[in-house]
VEXDREN-2710 file (C-alpha; in Angstrom, 1 decimal):
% VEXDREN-2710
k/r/px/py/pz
1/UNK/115.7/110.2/47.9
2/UNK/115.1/113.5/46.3
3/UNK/117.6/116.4/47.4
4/UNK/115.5/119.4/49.6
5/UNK/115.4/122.4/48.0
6/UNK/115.7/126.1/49.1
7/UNK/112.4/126.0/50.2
8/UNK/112.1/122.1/51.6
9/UNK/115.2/123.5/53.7
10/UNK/113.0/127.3/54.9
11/UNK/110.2/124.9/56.7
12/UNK/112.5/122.7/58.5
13/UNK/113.0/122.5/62.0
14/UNK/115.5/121.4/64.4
15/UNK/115.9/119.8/68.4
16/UNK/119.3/119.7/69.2
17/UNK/121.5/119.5/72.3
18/UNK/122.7/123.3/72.4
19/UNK/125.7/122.9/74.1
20/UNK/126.8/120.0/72.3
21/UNK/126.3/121.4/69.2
22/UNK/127.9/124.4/70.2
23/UNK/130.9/123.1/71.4
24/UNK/130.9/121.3/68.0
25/UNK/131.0/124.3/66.5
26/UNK/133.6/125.9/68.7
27/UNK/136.0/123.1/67.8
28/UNK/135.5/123.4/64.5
29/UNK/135.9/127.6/64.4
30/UNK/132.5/128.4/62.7
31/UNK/131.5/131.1/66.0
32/UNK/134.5/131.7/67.9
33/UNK/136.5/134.5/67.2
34/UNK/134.3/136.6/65.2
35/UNK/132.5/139.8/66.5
36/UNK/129.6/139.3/67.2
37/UNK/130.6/135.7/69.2
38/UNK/132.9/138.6/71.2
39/UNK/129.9/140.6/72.1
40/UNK/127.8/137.9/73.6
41/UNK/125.6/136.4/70.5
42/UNK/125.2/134.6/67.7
43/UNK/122.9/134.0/65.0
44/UNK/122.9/133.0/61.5
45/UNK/120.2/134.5/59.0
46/UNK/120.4/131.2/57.0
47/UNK/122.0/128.0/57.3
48/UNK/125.6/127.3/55.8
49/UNK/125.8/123.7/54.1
50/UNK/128.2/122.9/57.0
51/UNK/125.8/123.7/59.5
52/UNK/123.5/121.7/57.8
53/UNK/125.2/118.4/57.4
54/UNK/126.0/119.4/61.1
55/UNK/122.4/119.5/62.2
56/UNK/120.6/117.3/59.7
57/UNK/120.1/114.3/62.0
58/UNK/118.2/116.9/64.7
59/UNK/115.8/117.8/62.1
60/UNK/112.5/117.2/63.4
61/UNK/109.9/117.9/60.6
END
């Protein structure tokens, strides 16, 4: 199988159990304890390759 490339990975798109995956995570210290997690929010602009490999079995197309 061929490996996605940057842009294979900008048209994907992802259903996933949000407070599963959040919890997730939270165990694993990616959002907790950082600023913006503080003031309510979170976001990322792009995805980390941890977050992918997280996610990858959510992705939907």
């Amino acid at each position: 199988m061929k490996k996605p490339t940057q842009r294979d990975n900008k048209n994907r798109s992802y259903l996933y159990p949000h407070d599963e995956v959040m919890n997730l995570l939270l165990e694993k210290g990616l959002m907790a304890g950082s600023k913006s997690w503080g003031d309510g929010g979170y976001s990322w602009p792009r995805l980390s390759g941890q977050l992918k490999e997280i996610i990858k079995k959510y992705v939907i197309s």
